[in-house]
PDBQT receptor file of N, H, CA, C and O in Angstrom, charges set to zero:
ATOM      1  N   UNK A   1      84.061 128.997 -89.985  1.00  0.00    +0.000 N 
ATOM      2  CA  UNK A   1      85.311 129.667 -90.286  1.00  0.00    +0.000 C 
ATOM      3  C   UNK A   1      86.451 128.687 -90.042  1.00  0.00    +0.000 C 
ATOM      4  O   UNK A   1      86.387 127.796 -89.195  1.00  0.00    +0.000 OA
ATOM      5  N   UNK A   2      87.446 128.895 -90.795  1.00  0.00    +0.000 N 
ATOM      6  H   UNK A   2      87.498 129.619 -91.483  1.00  0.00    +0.000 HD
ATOM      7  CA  UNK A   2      88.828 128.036 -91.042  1.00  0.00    +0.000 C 
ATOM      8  C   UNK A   2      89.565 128.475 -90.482  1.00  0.00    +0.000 C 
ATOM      9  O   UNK A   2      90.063 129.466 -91.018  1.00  0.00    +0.000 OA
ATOM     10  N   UNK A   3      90.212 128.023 -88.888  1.00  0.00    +0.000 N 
ATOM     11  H   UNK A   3      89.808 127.218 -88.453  1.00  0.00    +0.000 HD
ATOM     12  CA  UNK A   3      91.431 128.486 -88.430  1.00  0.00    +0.000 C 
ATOM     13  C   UNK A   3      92.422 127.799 -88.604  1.00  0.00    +0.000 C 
ATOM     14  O   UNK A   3      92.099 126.662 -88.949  1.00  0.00    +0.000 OA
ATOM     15  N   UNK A   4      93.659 127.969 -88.518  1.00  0.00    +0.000 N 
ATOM     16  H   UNK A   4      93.922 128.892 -88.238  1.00  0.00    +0.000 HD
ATOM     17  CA  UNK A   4      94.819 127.474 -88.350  1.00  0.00    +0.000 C 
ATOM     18  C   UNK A   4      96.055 127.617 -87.186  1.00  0.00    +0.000 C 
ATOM     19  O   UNK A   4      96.716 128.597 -86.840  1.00  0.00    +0.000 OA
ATOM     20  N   UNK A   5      96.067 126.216 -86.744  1.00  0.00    +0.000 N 
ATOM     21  H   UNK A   5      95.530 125.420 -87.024  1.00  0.00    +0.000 HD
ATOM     22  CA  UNK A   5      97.183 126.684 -85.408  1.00  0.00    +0.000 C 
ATOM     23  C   UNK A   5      98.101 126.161 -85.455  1.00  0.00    +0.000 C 
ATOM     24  O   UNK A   5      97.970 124.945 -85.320  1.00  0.00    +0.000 OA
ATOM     25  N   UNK A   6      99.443 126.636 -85.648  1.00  0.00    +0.000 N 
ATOM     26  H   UNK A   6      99.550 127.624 -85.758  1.00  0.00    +0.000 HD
ATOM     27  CA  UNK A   6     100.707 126.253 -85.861  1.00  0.00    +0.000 C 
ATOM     28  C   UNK A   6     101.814 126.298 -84.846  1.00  0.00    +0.000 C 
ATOM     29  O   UNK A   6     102.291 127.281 -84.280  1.00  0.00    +0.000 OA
ATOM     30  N   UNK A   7     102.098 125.123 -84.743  1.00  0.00    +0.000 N 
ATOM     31  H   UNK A   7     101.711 124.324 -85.203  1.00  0.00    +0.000 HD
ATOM     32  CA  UNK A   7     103.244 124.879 -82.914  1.00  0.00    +0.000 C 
ATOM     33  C   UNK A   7     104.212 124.461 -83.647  1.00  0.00    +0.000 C 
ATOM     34  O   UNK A   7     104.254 123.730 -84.637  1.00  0.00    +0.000 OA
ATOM     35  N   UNK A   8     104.987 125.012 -83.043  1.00  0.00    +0.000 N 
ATOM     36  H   UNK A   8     104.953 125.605 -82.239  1.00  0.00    +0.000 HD
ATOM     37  CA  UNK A   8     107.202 124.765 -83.252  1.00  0.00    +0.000 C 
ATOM     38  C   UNK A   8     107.515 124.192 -82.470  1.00  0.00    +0.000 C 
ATOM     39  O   UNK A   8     108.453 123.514 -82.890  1.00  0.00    +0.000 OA
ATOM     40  N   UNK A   9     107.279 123.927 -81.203  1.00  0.00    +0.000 N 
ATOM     41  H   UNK A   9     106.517 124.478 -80.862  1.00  0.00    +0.000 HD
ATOM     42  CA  UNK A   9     107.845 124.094 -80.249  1.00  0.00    +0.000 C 
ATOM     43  C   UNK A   9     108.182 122.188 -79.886  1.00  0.00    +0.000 C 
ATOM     44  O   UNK A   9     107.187 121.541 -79.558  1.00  0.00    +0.000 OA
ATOM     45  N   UNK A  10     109.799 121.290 -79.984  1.00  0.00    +0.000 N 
ATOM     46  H   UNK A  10     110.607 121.815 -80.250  1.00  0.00    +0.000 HD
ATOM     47  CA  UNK A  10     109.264 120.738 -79.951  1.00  0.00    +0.000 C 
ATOM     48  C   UNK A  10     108.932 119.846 -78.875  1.00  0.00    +0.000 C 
ATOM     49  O   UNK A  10     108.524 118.720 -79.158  1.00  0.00    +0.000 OA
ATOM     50  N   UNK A  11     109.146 120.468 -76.776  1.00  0.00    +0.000 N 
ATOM     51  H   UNK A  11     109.477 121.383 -76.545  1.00  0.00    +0.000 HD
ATOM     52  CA  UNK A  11     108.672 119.896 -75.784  1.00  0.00    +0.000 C 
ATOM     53  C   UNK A  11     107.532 119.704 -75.539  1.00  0.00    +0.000 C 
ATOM     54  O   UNK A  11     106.953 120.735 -75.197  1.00  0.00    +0.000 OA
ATOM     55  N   UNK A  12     106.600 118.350 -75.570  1.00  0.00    +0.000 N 
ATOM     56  H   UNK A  12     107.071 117.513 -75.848  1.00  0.00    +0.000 HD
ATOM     57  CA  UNK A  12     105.520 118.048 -75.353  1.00  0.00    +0.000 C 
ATOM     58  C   UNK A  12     105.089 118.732 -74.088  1.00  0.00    +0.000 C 
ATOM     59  O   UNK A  12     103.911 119.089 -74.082  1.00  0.00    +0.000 OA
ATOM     60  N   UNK A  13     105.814 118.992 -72.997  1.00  0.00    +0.000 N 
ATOM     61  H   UNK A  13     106.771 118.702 -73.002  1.00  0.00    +0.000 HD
ATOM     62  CA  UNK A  13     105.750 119.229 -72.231  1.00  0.00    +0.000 C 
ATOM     63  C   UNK A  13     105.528 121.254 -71.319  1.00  0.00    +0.000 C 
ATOM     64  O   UNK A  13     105.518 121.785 -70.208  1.00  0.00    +0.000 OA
ATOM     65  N   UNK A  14     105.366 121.696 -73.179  1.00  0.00    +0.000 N 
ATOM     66  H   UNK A  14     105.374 121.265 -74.081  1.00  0.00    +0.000 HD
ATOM     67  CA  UNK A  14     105.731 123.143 -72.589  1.00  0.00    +0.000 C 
ATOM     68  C   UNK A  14     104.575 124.178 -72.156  1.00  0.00    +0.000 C 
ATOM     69  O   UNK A  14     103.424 123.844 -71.876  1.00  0.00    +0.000 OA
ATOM     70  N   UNK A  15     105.062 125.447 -72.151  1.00  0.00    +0.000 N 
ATOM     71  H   UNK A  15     105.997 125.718 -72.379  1.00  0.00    +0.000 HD
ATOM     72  CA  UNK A  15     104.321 126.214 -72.126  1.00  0.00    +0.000 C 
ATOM     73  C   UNK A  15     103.179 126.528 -73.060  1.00  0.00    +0.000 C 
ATOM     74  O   UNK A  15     101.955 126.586 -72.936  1.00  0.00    +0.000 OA
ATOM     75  N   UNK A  16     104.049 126.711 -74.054  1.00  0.00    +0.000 N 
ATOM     76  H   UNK A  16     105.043 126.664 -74.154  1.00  0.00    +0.000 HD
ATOM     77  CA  UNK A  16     103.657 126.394 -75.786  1.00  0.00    +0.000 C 
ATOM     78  C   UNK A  16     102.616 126.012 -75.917  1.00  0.00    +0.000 C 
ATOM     79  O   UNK A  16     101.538 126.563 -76.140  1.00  0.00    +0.000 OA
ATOM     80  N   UNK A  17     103.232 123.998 -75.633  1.00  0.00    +0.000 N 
ATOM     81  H   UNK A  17     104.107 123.550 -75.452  1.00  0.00    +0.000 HD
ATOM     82  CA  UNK A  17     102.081 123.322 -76.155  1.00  0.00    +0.000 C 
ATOM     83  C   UNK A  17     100.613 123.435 -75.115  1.00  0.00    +0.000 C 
ATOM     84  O   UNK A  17      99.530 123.038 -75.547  1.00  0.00    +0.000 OA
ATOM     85  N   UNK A  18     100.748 123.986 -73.811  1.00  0.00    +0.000 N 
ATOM     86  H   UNK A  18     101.628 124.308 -73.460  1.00  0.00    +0.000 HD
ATOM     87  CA  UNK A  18      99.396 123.995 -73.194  1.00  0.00    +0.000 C 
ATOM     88  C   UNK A  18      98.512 125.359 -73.974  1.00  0.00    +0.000 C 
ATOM     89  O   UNK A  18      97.327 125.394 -74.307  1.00  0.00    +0.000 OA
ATOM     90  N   UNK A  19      99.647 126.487 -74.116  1.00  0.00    +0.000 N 
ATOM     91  H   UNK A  19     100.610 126.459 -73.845  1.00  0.00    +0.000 HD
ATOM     92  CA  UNK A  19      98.905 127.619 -74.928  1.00  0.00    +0.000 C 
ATOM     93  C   UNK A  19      97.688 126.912 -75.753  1.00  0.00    +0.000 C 
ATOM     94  O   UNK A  19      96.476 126.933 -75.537  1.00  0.00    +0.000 OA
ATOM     95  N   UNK A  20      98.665 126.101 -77.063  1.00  0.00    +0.000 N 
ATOM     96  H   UNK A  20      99.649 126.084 -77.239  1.00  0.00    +0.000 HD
ATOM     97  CA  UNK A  20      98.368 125.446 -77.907  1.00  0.00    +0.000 C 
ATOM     98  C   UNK A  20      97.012 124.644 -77.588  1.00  0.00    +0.000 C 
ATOM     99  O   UNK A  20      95.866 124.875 -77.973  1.00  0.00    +0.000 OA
ATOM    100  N   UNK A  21      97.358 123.945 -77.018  1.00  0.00    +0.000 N 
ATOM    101  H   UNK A  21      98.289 123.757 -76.706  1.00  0.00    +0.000 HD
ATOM    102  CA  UNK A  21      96.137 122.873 -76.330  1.00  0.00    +0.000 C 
ATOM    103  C   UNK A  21      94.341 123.580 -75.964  1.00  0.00    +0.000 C 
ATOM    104  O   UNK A  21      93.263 123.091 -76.302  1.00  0.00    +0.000 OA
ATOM    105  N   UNK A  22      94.613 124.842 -75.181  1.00  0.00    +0.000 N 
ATOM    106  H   UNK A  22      95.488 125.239 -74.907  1.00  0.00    +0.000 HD
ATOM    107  CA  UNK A  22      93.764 125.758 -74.957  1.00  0.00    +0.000 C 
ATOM    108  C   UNK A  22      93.682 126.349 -76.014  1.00  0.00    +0.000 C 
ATOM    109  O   UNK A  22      93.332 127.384 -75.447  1.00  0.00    +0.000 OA
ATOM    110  N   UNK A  23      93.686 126.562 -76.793  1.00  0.00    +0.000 N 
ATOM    111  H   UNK A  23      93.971 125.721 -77.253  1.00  0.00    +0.000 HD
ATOM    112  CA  UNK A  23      93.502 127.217 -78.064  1.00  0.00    +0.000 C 
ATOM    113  C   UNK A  23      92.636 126.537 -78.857  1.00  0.00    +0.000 C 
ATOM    114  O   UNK A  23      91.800 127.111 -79.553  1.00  0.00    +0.000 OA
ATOM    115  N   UNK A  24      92.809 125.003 -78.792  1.00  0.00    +0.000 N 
ATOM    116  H   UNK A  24      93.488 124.536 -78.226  1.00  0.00    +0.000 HD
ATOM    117  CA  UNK A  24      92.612 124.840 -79.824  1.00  0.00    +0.000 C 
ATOM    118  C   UNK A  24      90.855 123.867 -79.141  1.00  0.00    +0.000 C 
ATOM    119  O   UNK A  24      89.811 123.653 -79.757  1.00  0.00    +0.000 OA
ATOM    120  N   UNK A  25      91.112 123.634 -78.190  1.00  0.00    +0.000 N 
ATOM    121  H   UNK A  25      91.960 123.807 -77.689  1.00  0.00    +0.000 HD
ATOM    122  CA  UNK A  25      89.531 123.708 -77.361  1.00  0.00    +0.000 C 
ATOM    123  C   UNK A  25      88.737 124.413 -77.283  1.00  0.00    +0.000 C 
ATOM    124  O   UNK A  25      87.544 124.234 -77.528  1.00  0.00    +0.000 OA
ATOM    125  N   UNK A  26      89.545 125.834 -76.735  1.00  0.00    +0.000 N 
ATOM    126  H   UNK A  26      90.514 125.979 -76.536  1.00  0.00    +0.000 HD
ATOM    127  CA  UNK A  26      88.809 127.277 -77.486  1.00  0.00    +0.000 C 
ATOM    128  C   UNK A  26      87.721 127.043 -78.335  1.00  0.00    +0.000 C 
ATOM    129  O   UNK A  26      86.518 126.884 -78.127  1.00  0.00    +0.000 OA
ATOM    130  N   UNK A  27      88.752 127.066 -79.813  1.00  0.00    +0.000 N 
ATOM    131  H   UNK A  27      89.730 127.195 -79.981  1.00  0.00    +0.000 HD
ATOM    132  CA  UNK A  27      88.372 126.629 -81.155  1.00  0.00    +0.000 C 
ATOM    133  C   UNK A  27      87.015 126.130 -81.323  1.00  0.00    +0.000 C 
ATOM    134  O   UNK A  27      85.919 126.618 -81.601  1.00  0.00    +0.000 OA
ATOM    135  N   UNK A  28      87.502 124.942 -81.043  1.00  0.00    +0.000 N 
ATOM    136  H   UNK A  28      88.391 124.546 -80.817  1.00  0.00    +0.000 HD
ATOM    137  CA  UNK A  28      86.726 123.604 -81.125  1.00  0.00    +0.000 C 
ATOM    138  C   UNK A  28      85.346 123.993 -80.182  1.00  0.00    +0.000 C 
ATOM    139  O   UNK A  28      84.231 123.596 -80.520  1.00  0.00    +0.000 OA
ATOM    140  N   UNK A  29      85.485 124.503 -79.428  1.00  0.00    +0.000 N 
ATOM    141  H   UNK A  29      86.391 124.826 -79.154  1.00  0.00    +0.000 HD
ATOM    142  CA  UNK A  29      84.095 124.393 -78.245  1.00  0.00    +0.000 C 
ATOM    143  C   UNK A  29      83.190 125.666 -79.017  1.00  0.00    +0.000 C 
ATOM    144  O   UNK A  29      82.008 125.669 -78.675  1.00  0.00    +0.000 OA
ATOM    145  N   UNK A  30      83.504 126.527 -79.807  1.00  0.00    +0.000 N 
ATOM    146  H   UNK A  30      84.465 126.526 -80.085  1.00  0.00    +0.000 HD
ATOM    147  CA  UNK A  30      82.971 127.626 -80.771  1.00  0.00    +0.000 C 
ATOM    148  C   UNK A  30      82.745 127.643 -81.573  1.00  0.00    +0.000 C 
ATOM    149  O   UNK A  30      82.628 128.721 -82.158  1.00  0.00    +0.000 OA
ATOM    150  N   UNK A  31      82.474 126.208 -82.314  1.00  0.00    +0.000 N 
ATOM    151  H   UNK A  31      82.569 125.333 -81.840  1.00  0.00    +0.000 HD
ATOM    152  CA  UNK A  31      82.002 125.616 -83.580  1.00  0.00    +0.000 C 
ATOM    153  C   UNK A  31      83.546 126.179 -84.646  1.00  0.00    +0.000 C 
ATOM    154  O   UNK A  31      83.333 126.258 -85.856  1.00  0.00    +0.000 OA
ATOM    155  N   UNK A  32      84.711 126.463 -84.234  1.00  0.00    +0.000 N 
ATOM    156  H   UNK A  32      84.884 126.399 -83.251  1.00  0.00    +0.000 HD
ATOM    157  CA  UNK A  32      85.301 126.857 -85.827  1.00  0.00    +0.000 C 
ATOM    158  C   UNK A  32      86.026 125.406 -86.356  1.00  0.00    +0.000 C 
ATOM    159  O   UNK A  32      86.225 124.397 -85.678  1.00  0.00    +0.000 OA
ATOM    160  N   UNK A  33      86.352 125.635 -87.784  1.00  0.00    +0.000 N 
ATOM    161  H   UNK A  33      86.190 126.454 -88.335  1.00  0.00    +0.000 HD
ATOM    162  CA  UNK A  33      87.146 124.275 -87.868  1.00  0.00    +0.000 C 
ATOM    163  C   UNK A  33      88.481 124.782 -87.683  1.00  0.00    +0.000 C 
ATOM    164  O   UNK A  33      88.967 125.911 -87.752  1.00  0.00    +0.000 OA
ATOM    165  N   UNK A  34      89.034 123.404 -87.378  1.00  0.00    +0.000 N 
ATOM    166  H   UNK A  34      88.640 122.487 -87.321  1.00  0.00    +0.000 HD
ATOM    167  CA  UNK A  34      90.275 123.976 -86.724  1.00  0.00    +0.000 C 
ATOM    168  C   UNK A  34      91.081 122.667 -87.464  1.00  0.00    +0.000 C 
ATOM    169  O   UNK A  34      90.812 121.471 -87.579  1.00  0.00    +0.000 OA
ATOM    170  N   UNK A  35      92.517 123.764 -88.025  1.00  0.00    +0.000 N 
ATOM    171  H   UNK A  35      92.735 124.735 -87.932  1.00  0.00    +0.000 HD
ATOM    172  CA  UNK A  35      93.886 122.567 -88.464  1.00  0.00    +0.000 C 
ATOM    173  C   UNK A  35      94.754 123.021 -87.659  1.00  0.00    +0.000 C 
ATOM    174  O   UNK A  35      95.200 124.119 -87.324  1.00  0.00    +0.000 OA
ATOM    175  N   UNK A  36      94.900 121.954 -87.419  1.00  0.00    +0.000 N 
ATOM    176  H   UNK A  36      94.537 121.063 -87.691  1.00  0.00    +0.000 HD
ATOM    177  CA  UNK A  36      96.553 122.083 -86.019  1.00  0.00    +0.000 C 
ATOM    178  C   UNK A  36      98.028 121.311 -86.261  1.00  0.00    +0.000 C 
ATOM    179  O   UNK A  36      98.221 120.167 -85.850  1.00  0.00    +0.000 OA
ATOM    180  N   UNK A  37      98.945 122.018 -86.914  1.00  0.00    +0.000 N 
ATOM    181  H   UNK A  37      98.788 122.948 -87.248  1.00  0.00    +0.000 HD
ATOM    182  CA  UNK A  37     100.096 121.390 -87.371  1.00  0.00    +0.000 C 
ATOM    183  C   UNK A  37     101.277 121.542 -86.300  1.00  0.00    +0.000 C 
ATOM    184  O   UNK A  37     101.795 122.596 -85.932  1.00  0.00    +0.000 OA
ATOM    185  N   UNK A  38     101.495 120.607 -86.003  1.00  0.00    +0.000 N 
ATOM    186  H   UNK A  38     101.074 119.750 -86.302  1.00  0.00    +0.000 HD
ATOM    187  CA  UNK A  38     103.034 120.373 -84.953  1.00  0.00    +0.000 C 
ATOM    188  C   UNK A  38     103.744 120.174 -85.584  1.00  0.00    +0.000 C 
ATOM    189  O   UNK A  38     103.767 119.166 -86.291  1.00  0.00    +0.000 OA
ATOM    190  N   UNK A  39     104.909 121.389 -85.564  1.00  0.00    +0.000 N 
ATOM    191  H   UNK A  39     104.891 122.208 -84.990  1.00  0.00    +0.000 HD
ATOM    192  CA  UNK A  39     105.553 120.891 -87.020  1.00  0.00    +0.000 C 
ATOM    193  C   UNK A  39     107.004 120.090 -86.946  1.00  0.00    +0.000 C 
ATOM    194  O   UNK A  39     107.604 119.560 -87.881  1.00  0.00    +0.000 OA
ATOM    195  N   UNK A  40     107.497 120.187 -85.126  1.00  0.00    +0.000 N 
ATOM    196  H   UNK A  40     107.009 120.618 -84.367  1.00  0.00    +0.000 HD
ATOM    197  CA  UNK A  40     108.212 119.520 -84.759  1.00  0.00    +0.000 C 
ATOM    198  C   UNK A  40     107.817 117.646 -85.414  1.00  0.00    +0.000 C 
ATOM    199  O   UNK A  40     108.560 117.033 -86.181  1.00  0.00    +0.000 OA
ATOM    200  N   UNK A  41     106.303 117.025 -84.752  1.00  0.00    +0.000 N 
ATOM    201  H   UNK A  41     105.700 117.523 -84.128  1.00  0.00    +0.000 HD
ATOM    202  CA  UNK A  41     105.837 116.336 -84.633  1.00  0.00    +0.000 C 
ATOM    203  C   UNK A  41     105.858 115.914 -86.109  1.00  0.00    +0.000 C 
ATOM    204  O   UNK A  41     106.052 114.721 -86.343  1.00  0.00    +0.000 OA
ATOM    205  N   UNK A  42     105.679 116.775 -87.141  1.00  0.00    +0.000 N 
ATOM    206  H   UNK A  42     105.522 117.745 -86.951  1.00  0.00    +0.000 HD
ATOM    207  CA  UNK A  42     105.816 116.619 -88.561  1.00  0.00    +0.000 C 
ATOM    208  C   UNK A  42     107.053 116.252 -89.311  1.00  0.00    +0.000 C 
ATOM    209  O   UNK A  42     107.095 115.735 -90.428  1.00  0.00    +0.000 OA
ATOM    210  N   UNK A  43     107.942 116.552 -88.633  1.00  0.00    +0.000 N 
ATOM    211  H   UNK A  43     107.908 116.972 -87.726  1.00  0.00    +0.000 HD
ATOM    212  CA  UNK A  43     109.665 116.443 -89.190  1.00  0.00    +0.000 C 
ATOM    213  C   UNK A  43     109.623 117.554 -89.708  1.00  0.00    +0.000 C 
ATOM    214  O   UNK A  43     110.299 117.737 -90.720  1.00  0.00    +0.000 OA
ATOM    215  N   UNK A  44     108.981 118.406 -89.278  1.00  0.00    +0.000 N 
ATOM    216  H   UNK A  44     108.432 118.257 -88.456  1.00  0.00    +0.000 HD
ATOM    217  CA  UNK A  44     109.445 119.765 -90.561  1.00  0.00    +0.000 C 
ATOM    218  C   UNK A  44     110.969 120.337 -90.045  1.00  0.00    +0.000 C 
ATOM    219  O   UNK A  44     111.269 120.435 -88.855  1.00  0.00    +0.000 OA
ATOM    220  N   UNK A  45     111.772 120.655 -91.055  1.00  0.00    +0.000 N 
ATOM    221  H   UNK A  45     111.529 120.575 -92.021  1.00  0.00    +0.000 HD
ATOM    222  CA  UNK A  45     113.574 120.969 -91.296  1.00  0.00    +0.000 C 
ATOM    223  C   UNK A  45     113.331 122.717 -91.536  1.00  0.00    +0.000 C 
ATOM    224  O   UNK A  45     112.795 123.228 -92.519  1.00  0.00    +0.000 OA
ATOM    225  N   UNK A  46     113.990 123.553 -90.130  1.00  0.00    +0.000 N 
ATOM    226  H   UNK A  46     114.426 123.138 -89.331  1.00  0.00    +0.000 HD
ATOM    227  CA  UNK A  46     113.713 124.724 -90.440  1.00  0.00    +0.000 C 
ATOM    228  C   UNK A  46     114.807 125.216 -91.403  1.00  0.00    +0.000 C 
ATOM    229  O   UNK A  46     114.977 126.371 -91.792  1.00  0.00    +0.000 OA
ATOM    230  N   UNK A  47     115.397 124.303 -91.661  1.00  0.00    +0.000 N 
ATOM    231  H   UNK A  47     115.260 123.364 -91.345  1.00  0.00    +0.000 HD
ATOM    232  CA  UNK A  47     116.875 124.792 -92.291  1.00  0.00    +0.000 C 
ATOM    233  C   UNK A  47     116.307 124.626 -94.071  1.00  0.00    +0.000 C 
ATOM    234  O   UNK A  47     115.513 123.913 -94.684  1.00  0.00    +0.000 OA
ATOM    235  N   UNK A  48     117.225 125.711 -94.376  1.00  0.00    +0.000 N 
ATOM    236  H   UNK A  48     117.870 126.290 -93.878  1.00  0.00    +0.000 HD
ATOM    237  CA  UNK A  48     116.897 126.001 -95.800  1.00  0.00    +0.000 C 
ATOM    238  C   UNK A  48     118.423 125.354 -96.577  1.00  0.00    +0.000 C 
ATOM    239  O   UNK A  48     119.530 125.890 -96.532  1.00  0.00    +0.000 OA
ATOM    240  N   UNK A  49     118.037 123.995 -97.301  1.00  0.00    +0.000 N 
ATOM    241  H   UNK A  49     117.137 123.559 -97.337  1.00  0.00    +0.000 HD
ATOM    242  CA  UNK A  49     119.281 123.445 -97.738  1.00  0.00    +0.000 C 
ATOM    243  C   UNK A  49     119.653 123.827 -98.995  1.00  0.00    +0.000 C 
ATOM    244  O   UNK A  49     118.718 124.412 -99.542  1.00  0.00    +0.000 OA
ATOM    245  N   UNK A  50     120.749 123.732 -99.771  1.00  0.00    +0.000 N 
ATOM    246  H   UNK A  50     121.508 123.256 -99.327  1.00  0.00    +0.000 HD
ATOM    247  CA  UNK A  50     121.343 124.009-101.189  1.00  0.00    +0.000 C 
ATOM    248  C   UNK A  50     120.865 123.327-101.757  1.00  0.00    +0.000 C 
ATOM    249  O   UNK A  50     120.164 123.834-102.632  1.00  0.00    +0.000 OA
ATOM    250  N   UNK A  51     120.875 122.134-101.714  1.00  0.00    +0.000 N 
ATOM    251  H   UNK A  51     121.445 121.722-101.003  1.00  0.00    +0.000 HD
ATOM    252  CA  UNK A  51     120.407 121.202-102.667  1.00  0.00    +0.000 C 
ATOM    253  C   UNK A  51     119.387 121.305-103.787  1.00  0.00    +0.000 C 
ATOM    254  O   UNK A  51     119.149 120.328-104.497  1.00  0.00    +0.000 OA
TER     255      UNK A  51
């Protein structure tokens, strides 16, 4: 099965990302495949521009 785990958040250091972290070991230790997008880490722009 195909999961997907998606983090905003962008302190390396947070709550978040340990959620995240455990999650995705979880995952991983239960045979699923797992995509994990940081989307801070990605440059993703939450802003919706005119252009």
């Amino acid at each position: 099965m195909n999961v997907s785990v998606i983090l905003g958040y962008p302190y390396e250091k947070s709550f978040n990302r340990a959620i995240a972290n455990k999650v995705l070991d979880t995952l991983n230790a239960n045979g699923y495949d797992v995509y994990f997008h940081d989307l801070h880490g990605e440059g993703f722009d939450p802003l919706l521009r005119g252009e």
